[in-house]
C-alpha positions in Angstrom: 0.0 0.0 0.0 2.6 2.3 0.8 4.3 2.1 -2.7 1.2 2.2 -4.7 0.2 5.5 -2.8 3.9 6.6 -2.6 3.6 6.5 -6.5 -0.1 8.6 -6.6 1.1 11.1 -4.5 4.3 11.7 -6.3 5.5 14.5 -8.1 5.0 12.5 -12.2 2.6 14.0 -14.5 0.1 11.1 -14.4 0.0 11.7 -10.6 -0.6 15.2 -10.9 -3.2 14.9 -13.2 -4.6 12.2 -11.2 -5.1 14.4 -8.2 -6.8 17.6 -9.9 -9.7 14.9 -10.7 -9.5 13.0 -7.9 -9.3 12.8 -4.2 -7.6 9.9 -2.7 -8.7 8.2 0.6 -6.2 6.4 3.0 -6.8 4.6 6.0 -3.7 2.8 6.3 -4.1 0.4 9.0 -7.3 -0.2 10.8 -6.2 -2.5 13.1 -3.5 -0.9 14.9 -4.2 -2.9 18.2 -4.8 -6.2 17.2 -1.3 -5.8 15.4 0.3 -4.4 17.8 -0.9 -8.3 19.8 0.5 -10.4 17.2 -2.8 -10.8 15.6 -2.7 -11.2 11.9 -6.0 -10.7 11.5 -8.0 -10.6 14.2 -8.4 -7.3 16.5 -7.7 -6.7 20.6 -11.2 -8.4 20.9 -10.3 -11.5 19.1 -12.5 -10.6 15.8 -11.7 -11.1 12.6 -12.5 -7.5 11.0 -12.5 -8.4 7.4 -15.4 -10.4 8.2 -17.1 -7.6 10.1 -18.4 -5.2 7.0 -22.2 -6.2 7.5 -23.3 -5.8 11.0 -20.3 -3.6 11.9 -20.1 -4.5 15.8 -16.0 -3.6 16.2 -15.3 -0.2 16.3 -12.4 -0.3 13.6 -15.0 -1.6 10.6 -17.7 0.9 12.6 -15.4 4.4 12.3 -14.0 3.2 8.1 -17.8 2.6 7.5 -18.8 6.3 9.1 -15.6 8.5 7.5 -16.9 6.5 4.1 -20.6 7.9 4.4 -19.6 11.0 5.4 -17.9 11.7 2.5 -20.2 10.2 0.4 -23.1 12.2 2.1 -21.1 16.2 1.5 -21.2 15.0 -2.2 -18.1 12.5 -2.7 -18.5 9.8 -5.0 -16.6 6.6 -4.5 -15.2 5.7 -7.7 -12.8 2.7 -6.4 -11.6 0.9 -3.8 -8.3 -0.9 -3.1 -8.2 -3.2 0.1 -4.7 -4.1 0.4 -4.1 -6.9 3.3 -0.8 -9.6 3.1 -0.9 -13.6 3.1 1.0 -16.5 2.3 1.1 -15.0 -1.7 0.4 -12.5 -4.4 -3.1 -12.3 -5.0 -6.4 -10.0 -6.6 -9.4 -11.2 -5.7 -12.1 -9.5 -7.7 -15.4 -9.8 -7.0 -16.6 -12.0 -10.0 -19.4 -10.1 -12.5 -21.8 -12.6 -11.8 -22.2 -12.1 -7.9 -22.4 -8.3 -8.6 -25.4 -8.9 -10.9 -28.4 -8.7 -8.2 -31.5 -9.9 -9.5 -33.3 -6.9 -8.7 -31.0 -4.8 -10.8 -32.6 -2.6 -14.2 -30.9 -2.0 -17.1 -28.6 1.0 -16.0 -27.8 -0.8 -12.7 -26.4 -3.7 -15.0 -24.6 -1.7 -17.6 -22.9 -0.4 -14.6 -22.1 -3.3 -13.1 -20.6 -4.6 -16.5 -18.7 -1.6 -16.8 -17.0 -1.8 -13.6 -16.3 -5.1 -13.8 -14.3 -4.5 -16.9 -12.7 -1.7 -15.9 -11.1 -4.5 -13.1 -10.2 -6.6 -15.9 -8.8 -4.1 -18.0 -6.2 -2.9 -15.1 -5.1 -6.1 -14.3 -4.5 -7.2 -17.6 -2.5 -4.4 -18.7 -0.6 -4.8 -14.8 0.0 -8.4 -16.6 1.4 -6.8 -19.6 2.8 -4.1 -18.3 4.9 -6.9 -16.0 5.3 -9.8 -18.4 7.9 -11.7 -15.7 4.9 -11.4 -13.2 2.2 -13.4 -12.6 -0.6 -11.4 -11.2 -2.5 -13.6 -9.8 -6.3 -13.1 -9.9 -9.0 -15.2 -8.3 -12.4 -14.2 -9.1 -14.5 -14.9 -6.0 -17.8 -15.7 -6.4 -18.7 -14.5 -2.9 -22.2 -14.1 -2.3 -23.8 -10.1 -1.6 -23.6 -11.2 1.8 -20.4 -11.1 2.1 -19.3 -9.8 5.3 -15.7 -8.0 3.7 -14.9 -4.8 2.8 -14.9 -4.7 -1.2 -18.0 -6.6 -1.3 -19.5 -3.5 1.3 -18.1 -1.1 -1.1 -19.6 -2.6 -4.2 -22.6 -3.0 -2.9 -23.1 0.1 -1.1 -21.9 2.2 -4.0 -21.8 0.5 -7.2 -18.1 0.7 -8.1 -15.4 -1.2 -8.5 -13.6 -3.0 -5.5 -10.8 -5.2 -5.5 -9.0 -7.0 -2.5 -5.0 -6.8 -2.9 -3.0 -9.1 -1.1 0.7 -9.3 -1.0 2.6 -12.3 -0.1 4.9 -12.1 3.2 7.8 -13.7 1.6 7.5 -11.4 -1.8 10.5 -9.7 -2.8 10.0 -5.9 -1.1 11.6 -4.9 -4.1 9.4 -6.7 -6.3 6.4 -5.7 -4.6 6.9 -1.6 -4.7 7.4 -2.6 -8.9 3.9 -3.7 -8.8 2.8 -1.6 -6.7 4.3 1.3 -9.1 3.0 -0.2 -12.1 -0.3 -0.8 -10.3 -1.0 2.1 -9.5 0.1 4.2 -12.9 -2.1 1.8 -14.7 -5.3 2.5 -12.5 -4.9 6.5 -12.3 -4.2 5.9 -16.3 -7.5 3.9 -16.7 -9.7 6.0 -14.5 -8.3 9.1 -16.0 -9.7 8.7 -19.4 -13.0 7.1 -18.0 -15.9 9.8 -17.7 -17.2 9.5 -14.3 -19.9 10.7 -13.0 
């Protein structure tokens, strides 16, 4: 996380550009204590709290939920989200296009839906080109709108694109600030020439 918004906040053009259209959001650790324990991923109560984005009962998920709204309610609009956690490997999950197609959806709904989803596909296939020695590594989950994680909040509660990042523990460091460089010139290149709303 801190490469890919080392690289958004630098001085390039693209960056620039990036930031007279766009505001960028950071929270960059929301468990502080449960870290601070050992925990991995659990917080100082024990809780998991990237499976706490539905009911919201820890504080941590409670206060990111709240600065989110409030942002969104003085006129912001979400446009993307990044959650970047580690694990054992290098991995994108995307939230597949099928489990963001609700039923209830009407044609706009859906063309949006599509659009975001492609937008997803787009970035990480040019990351892939962009980094032909890398394999990014993309599982698209089929979680259900249930989901109690972050992305799948995010998508659901405002209809854009959301993408968990994960970055293995043993990954090169200097590996990992190339693709989090190349990541993030190829999403402020992507949303840059896409009209939003």
């Amino acid at each position: 996380m801190k490469s890919f918004v080392e690289n958004i906040t630098g001085n390039s053009e693209l960056s620039s550009n990036f930031r007279k259209r766009f505001n960028v959001v950071v929270v960059p650790l929301v468990n502080p204590d449960g870290v601070d324990n050992g925990h991995w991923r659990h917080n100082i109560n024990g809780v998991d709290l990237n499976r706490d984005w539905v009911n919201f009962n820890q504080t941590e998920t409670k206060v990111v939920k709240d600065e989110v709204n409030k942002i969104a309610n003085k006129g912001g609009n979400t446009v993307f989200y990044i959650d970047f956690h580690s694990t054992q490997f290098d991995v994108f999950y995307t939230l597949s296009l099928e489990s963001t197609l609700l039923e209830h959806y009407d044609e706009e709904e859906t063309r949006v839906a599509k659009e975001n989803h492609s937008l997803i596909s787009k970035w990480l296939t040019n990351l892939q080109t962009r980094l032909p020695d890398y394999h990014v590594n993309i599982i698209d989950t089929l979680s259900k709108t249930s989901s109690p994680t972050s992305d799948r909040w995010i998508q659901k509660s405002f209809k854009v694109p959301a993408v968990t990042y994960e970055v293995g523990d043993e990954t090169n460091r200097e590996l990992i600030k190339e693709v989090a460089q190349a990541a993030a010139e190829e999403l402020m290149g992507l949303l840059l020439s896409r009209k939003v709303k």
